[in-house]
Backbone bond lengths (Angstrom), bond angles and torsions (degrees), N, CA, C in turn:
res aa  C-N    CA-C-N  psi(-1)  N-CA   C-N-CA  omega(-1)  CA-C   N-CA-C  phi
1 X - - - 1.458 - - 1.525 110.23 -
2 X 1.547 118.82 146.82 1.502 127.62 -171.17 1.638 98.42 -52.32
3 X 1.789 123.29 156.62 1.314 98.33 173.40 1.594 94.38 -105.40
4 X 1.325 120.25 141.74 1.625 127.42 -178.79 1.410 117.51 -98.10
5 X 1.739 88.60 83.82 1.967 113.38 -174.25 1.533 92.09 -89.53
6 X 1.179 111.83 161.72 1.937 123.91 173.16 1.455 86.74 -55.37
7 X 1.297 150.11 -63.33 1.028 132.25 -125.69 1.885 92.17 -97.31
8 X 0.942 144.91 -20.86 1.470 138.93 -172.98 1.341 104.15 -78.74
9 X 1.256 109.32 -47.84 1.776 117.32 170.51 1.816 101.72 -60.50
10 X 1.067 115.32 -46.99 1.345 110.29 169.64 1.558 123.79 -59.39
11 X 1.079 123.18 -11.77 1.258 126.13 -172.46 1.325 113.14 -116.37
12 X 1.530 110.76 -13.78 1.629 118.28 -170.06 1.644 85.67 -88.11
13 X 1.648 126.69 -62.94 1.296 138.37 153.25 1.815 128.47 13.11
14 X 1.849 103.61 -55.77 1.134 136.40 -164.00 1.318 99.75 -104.94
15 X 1.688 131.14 -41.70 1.235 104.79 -178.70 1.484 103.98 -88.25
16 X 1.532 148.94 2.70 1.339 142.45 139.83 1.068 134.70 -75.76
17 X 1.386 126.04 5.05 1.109 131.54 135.99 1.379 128.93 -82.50
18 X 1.385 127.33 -19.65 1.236 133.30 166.51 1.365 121.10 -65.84
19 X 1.321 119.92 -26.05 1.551 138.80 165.33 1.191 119.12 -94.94
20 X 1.379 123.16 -27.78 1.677 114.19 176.89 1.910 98.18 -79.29
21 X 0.944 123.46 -17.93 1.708 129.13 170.43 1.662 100.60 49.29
22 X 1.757 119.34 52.86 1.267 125.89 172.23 1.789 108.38 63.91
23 X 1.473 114.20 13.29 1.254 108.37 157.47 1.606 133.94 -40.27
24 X 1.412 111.68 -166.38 1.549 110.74 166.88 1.705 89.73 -139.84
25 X 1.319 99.48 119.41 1.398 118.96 -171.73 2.134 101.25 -75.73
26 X 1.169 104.01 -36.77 1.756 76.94 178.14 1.398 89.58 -166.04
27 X 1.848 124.95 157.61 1.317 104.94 -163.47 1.849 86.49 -152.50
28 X 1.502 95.21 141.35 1.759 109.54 -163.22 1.843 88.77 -54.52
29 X 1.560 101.94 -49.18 1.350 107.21 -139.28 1.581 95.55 -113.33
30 X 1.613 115.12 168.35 1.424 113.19 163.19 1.339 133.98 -51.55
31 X 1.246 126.20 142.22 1.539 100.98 -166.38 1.636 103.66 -131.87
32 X 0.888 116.54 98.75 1.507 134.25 -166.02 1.750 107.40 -89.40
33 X 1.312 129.01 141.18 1.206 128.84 127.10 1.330 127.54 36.95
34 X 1.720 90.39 -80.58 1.337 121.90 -147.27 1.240 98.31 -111.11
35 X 1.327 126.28 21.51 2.127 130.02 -154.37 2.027 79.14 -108.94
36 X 0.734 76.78 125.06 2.065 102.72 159.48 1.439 106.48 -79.70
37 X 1.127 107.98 102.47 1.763 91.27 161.68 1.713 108.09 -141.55
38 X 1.218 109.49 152.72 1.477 137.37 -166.39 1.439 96.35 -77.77
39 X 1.247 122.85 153.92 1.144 169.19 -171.26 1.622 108.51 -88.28
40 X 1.334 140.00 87.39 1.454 140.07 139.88 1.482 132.38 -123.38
41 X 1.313 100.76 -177.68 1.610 123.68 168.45 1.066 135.29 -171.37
42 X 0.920 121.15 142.94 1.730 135.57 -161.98 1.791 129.57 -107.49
43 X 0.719 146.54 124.85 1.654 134.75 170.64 1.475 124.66 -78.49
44 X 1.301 99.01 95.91 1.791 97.91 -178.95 1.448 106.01 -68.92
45 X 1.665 121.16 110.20 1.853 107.42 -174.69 1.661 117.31 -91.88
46 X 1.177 105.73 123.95 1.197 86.52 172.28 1.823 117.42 -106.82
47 X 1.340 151.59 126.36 1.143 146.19 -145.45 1.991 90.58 -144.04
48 X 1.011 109.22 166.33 1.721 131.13 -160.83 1.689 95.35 -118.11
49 X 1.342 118.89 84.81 1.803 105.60 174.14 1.878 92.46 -116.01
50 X 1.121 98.40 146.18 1.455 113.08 176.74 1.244 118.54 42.05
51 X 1.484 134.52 42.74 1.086 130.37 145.05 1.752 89.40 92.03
52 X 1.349 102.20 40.27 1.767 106.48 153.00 1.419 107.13 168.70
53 X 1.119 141.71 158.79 1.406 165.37 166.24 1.175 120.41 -66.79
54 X 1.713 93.20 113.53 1.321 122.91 -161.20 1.444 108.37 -101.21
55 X 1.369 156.55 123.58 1.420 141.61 147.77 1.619 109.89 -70.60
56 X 1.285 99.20 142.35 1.840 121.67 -158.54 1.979 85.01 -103.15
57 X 1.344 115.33 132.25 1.225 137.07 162.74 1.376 117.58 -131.17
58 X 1.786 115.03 150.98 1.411 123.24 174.24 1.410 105.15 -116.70
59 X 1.146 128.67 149.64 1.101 138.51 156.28 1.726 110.59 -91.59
60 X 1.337 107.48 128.65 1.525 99.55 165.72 1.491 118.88 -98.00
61 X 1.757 99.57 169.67 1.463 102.53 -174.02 1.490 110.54 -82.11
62 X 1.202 113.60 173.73 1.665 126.80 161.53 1.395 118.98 -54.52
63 X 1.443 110.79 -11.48 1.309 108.53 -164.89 1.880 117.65 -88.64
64 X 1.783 88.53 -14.68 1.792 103.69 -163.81 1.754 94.17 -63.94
65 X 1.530 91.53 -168.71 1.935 85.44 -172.78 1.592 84.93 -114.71
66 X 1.458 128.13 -35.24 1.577 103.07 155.63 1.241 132.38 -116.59
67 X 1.409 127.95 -167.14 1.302 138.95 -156.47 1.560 112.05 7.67
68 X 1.131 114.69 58.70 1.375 125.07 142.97 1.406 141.01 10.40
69 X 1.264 126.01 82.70 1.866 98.07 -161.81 1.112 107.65 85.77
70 X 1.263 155.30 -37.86 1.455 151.00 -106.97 1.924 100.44 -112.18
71 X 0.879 120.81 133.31 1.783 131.00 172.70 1.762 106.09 -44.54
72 X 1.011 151.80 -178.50 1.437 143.44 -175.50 1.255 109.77 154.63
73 X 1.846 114.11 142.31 1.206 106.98 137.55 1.498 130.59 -60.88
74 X 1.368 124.74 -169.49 1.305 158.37 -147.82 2.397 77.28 -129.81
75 X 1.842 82.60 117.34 1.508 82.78 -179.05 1.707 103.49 138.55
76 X 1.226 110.75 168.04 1.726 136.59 -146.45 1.573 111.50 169.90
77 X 1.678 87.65 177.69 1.300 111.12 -179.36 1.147 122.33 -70.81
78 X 1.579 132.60 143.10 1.426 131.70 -173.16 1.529 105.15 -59.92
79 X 1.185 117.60 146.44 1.519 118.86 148.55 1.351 128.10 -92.26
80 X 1.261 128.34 162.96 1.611 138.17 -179.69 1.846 104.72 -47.34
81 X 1.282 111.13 120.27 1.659 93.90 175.31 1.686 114.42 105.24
82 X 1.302 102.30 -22.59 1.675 118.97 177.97 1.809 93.39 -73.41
83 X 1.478 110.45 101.70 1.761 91.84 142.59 1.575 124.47 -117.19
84 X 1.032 119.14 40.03 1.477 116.38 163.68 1.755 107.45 -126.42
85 X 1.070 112.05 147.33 1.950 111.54 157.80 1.462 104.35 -52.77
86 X 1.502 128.24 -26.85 1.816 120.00 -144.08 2.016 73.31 -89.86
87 X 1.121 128.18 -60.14 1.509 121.84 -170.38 1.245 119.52 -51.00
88 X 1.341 125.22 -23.59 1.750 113.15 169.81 1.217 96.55 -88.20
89 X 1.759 141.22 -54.35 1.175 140.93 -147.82 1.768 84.60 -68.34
90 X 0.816 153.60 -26.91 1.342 152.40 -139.27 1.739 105.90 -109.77
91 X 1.195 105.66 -69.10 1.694 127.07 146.90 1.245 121.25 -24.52
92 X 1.351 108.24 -57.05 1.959 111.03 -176.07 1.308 109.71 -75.00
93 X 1.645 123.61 -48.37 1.253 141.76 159.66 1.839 104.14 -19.18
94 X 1.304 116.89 -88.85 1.032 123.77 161.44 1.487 121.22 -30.26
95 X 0.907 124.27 -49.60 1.879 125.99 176.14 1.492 117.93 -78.70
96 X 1.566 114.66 -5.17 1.129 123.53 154.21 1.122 137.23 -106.78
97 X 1.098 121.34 -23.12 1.946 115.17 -173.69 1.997 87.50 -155.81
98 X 1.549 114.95 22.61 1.459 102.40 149.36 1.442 114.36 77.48
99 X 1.528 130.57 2.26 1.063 138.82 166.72 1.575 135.82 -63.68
100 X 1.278 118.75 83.62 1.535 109.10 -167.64 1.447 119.56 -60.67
101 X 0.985 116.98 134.39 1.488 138.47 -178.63 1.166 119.18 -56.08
102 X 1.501 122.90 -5.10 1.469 126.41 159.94 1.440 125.83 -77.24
103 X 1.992 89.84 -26.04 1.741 100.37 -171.66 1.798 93.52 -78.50
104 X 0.737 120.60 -2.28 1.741 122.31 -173.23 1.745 116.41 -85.27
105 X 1.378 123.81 114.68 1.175 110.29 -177.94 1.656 102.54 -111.69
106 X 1.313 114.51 124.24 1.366 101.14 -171.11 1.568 114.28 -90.12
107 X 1.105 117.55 138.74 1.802 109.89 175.14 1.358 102.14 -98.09
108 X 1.137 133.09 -12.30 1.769 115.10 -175.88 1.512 94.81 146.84
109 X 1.803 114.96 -179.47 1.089 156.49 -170.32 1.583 111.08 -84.09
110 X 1.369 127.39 150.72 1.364 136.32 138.71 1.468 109.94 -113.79
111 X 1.171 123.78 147.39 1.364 141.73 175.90 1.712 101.62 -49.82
112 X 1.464 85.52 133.56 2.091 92.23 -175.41 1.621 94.41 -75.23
113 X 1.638 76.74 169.77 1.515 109.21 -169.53 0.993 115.86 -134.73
114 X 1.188 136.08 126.19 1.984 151.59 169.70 1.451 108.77 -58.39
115 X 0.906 109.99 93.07 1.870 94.45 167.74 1.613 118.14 -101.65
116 X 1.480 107.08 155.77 1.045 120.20 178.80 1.721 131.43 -10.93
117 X 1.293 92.19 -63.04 1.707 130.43 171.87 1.428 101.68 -72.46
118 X 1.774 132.93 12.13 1.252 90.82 148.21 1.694 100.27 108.77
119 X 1.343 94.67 -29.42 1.845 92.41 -164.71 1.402 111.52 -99.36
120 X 1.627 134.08 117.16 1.312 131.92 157.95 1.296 124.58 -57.92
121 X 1.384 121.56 101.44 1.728 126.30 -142.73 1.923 77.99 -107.36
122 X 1.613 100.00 143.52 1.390 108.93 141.68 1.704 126.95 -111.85
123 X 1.112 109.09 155.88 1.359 101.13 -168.46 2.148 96.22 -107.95
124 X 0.957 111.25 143.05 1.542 112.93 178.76 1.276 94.08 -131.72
125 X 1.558 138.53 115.93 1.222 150.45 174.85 2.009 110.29 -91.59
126 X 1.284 118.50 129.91 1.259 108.80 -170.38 1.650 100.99 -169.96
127 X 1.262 119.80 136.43 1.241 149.13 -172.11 1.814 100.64 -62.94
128 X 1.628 102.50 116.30 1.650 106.49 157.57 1.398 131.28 -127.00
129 X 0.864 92.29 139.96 1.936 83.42 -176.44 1.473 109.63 -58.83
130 X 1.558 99.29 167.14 1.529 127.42 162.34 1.339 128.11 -177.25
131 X 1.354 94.67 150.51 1.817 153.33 24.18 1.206 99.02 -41.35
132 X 0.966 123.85 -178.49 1.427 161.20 126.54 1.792 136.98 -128.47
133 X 1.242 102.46 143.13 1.778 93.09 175.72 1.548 104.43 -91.89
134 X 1.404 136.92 86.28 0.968 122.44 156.68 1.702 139.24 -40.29
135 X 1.111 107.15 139.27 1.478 97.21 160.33 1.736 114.04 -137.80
136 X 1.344 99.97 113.37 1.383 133.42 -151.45 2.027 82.17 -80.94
137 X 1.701 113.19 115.38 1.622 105.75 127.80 1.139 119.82 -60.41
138 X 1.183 121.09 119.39 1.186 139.49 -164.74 1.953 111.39 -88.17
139 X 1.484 112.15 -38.21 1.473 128.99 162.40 1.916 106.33 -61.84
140 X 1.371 134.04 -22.99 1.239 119.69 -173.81 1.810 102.57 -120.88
141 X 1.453 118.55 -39.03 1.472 119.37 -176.15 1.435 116.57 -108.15
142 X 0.551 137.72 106.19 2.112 151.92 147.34 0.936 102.58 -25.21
143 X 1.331 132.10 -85.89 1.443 158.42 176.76 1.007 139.33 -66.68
144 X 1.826 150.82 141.11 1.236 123.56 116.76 1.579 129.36 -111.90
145 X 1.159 152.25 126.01 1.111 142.10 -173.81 1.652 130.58 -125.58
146 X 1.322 121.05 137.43 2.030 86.00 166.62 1.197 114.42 -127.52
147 X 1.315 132.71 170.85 0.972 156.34 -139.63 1.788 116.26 -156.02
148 X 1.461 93.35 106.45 1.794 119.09 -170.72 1.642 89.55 -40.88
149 X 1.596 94.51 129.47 1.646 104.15 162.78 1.687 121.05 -73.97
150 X 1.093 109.82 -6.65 1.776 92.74 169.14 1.717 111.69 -98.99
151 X 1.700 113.92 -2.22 1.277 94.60 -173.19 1.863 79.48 -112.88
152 X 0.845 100.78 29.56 1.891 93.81 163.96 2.138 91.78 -106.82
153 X 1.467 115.28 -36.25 1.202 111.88 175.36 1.280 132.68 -87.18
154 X 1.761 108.94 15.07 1.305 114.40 178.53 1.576 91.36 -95.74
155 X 2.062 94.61 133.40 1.272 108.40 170.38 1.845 127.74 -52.28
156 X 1.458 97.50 -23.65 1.764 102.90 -178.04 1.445 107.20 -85.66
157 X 1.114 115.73 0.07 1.181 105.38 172.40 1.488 125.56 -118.24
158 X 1.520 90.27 34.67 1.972 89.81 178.55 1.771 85.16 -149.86
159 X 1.432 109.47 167.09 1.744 120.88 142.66 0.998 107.83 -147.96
160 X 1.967 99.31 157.12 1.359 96.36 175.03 1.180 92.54 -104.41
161 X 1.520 129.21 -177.99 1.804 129.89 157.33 1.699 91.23 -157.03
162 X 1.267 90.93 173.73 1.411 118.90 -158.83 2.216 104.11 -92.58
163 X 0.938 84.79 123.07 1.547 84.61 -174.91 2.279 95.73 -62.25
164 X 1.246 102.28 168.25 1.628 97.92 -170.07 1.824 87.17 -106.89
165 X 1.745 105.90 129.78 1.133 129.63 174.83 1.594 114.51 80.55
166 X 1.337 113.92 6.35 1.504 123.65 -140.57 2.003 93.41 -108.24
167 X 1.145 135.27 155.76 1.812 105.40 132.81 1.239 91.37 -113.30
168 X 1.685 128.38 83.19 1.246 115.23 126.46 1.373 100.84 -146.00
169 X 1.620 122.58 161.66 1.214 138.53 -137.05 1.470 99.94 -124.69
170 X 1.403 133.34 166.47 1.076 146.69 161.54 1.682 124.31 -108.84
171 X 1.121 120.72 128.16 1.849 133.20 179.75 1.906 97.38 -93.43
172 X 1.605 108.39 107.77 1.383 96.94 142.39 1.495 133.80 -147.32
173 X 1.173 130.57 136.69 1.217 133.94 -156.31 1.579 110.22 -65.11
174 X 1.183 122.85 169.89 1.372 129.81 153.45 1.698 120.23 -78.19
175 X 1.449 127.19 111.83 1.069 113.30 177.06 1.607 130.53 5.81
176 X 1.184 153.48 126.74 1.397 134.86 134.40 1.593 128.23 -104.68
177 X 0.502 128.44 160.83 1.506 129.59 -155.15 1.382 112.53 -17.95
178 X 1.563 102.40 91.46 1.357 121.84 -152.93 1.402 141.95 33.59
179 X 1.560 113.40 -0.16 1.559 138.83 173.60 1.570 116.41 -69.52
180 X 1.422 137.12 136.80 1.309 138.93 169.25 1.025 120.31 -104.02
181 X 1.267 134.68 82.89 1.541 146.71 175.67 1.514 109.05 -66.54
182 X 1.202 112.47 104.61 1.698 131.99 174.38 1.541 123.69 -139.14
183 X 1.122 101.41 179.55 1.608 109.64 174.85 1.543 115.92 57.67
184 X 1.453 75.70 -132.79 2.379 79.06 -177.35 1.347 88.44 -71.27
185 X 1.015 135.34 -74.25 1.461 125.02 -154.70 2.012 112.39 -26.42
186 X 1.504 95.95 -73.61 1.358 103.61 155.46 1.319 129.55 -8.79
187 X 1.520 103.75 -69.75 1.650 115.14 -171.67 1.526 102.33 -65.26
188 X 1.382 119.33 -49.64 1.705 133.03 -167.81 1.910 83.06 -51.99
189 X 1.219 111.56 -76.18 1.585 101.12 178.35 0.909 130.53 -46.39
190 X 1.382 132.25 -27.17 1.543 120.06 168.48 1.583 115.45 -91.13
191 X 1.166 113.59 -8.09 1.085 115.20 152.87 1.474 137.03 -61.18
192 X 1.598 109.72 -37.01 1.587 120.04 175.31 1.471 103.03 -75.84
193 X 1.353 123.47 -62.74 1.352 129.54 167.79 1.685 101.84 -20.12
194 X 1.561 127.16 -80.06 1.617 120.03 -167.17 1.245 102.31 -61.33
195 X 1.209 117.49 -28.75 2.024 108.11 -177.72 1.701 104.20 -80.04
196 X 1.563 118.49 3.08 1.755 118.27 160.47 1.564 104.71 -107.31
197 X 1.250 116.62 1.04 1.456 105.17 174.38 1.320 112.46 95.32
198 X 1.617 116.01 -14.20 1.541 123.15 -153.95 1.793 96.21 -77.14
199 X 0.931 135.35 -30.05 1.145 143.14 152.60 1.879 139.49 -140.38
200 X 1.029 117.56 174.05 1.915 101.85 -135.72 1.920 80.40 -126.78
């Protein structure tokens, strides 16, 4: 099996971004012309617990105004003055679960994503330590948890299926420790996973 050093993920990272050429790798909704869409980014984390690589997820509360409940990175909408994805994904990170942006090492990009709601999300993938002392907003995140990267890349533990009348499809996980990993989140992960080779 590949060995998954910072720098291979860094390099798998760089040559899909060199080919997606700032594309939008897959999109919930139609994407017209004339489609308005918002401005985000997200932090895909990846952190080292027990002797393998974990991706770091939040769950948000009931209280946000979207996705509700819903599994998530760490991440939001751009602000005025933001020109990179790595400065909001980095920024929001921090304004949510308290992570300073120094402890963050970024390895690169995944190809954006359309979501439902409208928003052209970038994903910025980047190395965090642990432990950590979180400090949880408590009004936007519930949660934080992670979840071993080979059983996010075991095939039995995900499907995709075909939305009905649609060609686009839905990603959802099998529970993990009581968490429901779906939707974009989902896809953004199975997306990093095929851009490591871990599955095709």
């Amino acid at each position: 099996m590949t060995q998954l050093t910072e720098e291979y993920i860094s390099r798998k990272l760089f040559k899909a971004e060199q080919n997606a050429v700032d594309s939008d790798g897959y999109a919930e909704i139609p994407v017209r012309p004339e489609t308005l869409l918002k401005c985000a980014a997200v932090l895909v984390p990846l952190t080292y617990v027990k002797d393998e690589w974990h991706i770091l997820f939040t769950r948000r509360t009931d209280r946000v105004e979207s996705h509700k409940g819903q599994v998530s990175f760490p991440g939001g909408a751009c602000d005025d003055g933001e020109t990179t994805p790595e400065q909001t994904a980095l920024r929001e990170t921090e304004e949510e679960i308290g992570m300073n942006p120094a402890d963050v090492k970024v390895l690169g990009r995944l190809s954006r994503l359309v979501t439902i709601s409208s928003f052209r999300v970038s994903p910025i993938v980047g190395v965090i330590p642990w432990p950590y002392a979180f400090r949880v907003a408590g009004v936007e995140v519930a949660r934080v948890f992670t979840i071993p990267l080979l059983w996010l890349a075991n095939r039995n533990n995900y499907w995709e299926f075909s939305l009905r009348e649609s060609e686009r499809s839905l990603i959802a996980y099998h529970p993990y420790d009581g968490e429901l990993l779906w939707g974009a989140t989902a896809r953004m992960t199975v997306n990093f996973l095929r851009t490591l080779e871990l599955i095709k």
